[in-house]
N, C-alpha and C positions, 0 to 999 in steps of 0.2 A: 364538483369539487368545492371544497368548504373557503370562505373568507381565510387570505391568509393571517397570521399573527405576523406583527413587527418586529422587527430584530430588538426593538427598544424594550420589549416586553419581554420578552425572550434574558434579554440580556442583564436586566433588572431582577428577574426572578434566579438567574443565578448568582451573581452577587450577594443575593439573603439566603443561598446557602450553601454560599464559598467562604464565607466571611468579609465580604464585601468587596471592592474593586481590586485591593491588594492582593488580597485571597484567590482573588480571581486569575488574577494576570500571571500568578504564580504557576498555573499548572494548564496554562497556553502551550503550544507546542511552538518548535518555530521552523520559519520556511525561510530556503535559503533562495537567495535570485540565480536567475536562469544562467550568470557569467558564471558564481560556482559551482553550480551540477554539472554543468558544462565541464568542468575541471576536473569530475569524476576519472580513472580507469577504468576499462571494460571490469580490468579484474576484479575491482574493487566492488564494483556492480553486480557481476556472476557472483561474486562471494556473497553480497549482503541478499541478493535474490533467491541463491539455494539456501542461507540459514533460514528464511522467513518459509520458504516452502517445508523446511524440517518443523519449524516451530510448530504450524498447521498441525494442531491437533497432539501435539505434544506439551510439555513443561516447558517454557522458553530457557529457564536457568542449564536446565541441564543441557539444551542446545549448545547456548552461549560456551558450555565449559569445556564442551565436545568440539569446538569451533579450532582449537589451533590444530589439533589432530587431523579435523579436514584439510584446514588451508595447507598442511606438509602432504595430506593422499592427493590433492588435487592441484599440488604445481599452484600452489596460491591462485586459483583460478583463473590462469591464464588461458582464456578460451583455445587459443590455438594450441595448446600441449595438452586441454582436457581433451580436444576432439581428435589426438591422436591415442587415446585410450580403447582397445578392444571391448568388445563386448564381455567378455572372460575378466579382464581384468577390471570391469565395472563391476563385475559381478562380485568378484573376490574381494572391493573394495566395501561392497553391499551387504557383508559377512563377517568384514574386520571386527571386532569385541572393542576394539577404539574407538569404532564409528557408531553409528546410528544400523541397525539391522533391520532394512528398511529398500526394500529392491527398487522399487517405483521410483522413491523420491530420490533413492541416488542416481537411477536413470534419468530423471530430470534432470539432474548437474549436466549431465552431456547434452542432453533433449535444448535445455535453454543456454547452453557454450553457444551450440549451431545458431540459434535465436540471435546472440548478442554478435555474433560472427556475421550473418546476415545483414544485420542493420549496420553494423559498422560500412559493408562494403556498402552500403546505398547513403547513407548519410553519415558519412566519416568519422563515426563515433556511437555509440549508445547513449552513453551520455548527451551528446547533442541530440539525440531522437526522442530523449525525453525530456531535456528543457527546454525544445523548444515547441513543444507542445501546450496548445492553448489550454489554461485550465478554466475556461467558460465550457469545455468540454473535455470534462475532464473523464469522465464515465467513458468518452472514447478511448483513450490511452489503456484505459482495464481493458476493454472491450477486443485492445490490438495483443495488449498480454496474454491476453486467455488466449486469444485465433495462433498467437506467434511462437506463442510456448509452451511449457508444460506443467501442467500444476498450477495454474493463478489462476486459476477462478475465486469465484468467493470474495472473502477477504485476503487473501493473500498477495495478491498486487496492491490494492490500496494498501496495506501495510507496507510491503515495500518502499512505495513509491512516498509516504509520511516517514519511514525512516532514514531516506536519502535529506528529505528536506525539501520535496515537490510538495508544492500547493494540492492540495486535495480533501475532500472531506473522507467519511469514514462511514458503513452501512451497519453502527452497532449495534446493540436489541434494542436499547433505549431509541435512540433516532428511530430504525424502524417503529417501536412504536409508537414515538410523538408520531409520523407522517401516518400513521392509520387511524388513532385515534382523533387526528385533526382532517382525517380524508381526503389527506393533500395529494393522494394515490390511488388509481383505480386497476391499477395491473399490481405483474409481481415484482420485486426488487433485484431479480433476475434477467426480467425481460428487457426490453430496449424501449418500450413505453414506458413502465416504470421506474427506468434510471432514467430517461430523457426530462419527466413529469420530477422527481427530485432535483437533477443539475438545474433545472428550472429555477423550483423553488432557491437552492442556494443562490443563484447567480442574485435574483432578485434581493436575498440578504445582505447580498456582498453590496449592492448598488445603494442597498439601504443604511451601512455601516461601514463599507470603507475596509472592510477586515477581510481577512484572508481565509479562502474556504477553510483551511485544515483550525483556526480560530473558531469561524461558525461554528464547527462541528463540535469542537471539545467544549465551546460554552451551553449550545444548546442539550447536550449531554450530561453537564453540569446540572442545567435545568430541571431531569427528569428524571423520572424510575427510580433505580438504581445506580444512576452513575456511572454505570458501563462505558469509558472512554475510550 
């Protein structure tokens, strides 16, 4: 494994070409503390969870536009009224010219209702299952979405979990490949050595600057490539 680079370094070279600290700070993300994720609704959760699983490989705009359409087929994603949906009538909903025509990912909507229904009964919320989750280990929390659900592999939990306002970083091509060309990785960004071998590296940024993974992420992106935040 190669010497790491500083955050200070890191963080200086996007600045010159952000347009400087201003510039920079401007297209931060931000993270909200754990009392208001906390304050989340299931439903609001299963909503912002199945749009991100539709966005997966789609146009996100025309998601977004398609979005109130969903929230009226799916009982504003009330876990408990989605999972009294048949199969048939998932099906039919999978078909609508309103919706998205798209079987899988609307069977997801049910697939991760049952998921947030689950966790609520063991830890009295979803929302609390996921801010109170440590994000020194935060590759875990992916790792419980992909086993608990349906469709969040990939990027699409971390996306979620950066648009609720969870501390998290992000696996974009750029980062990928700052961490290969700096050989800060000897598996894949899939495996569980390879996400362990990254939360690493951030944690160590974070120790080094004070900032918040899902900051790291967007500055060191800033840094590189293309840009890809």
């Amino acid at each position: 494994m190669a010497r790491l680079e500083s955050f200070d370094s890191i963080y200086q070279r996007a600045c010159e070409r952000k347009g400087g600290e201003q510039g920079l700070a401007t297209r931060l993300p931000e993270v909200l503390p754990e009392a208001k994720i906390a304050q989340y609704s299931d439903a609001e959760l299963l909503s912002e969870l199945s749009k991100k699983v539709f966005q997966s490989g789609f146009v996100w705009r025309v998601v977004d536009n398609k979005w109130p359409a969903y929230e009226a087929a799916f009982f504003n994603f009330e876990p408990q009224k989605v999972l009294m949906l048949s199969p048939e009538q998932i099906q039919q909903r999978a078909g609508d010219p309103e919706l998205i025509r798209h079987l899988k990912k609307t069977m997801a909507i049910y697939d991760n209702a049952l998921m947030v229904h689950d966790i609520r009964v063991s830890h009295g919320s979803f929302a609390k299952f996921i801010a109170q989750w440590p994000c020194e280990n935060i590759v875990g929390l992916w790792a419980e979405l992909k086993r608990l659900g349906s469709r969040l592999g990939g990027n699409t939990g971390p996306y979620f979990l950066r648009s609720i306002g969870k501390d998290t970083f992000l696996l974009t091509e750029d980062i990928k490949g700052y961490f290969q060309a700096h050989k800060l990785i000897d598996a894949g960004f899939t495996s569980k050595r390879g996400l362990t071998q990254v939360q690493a590296v951030f944690n160590e940024w974070q120790a080094q600057s004070g900032r918040s993974l899902a900051e790291i992420s967007r500055i060191l992106a800033c840094g590189v490539g293309d840009n890809r935040i």
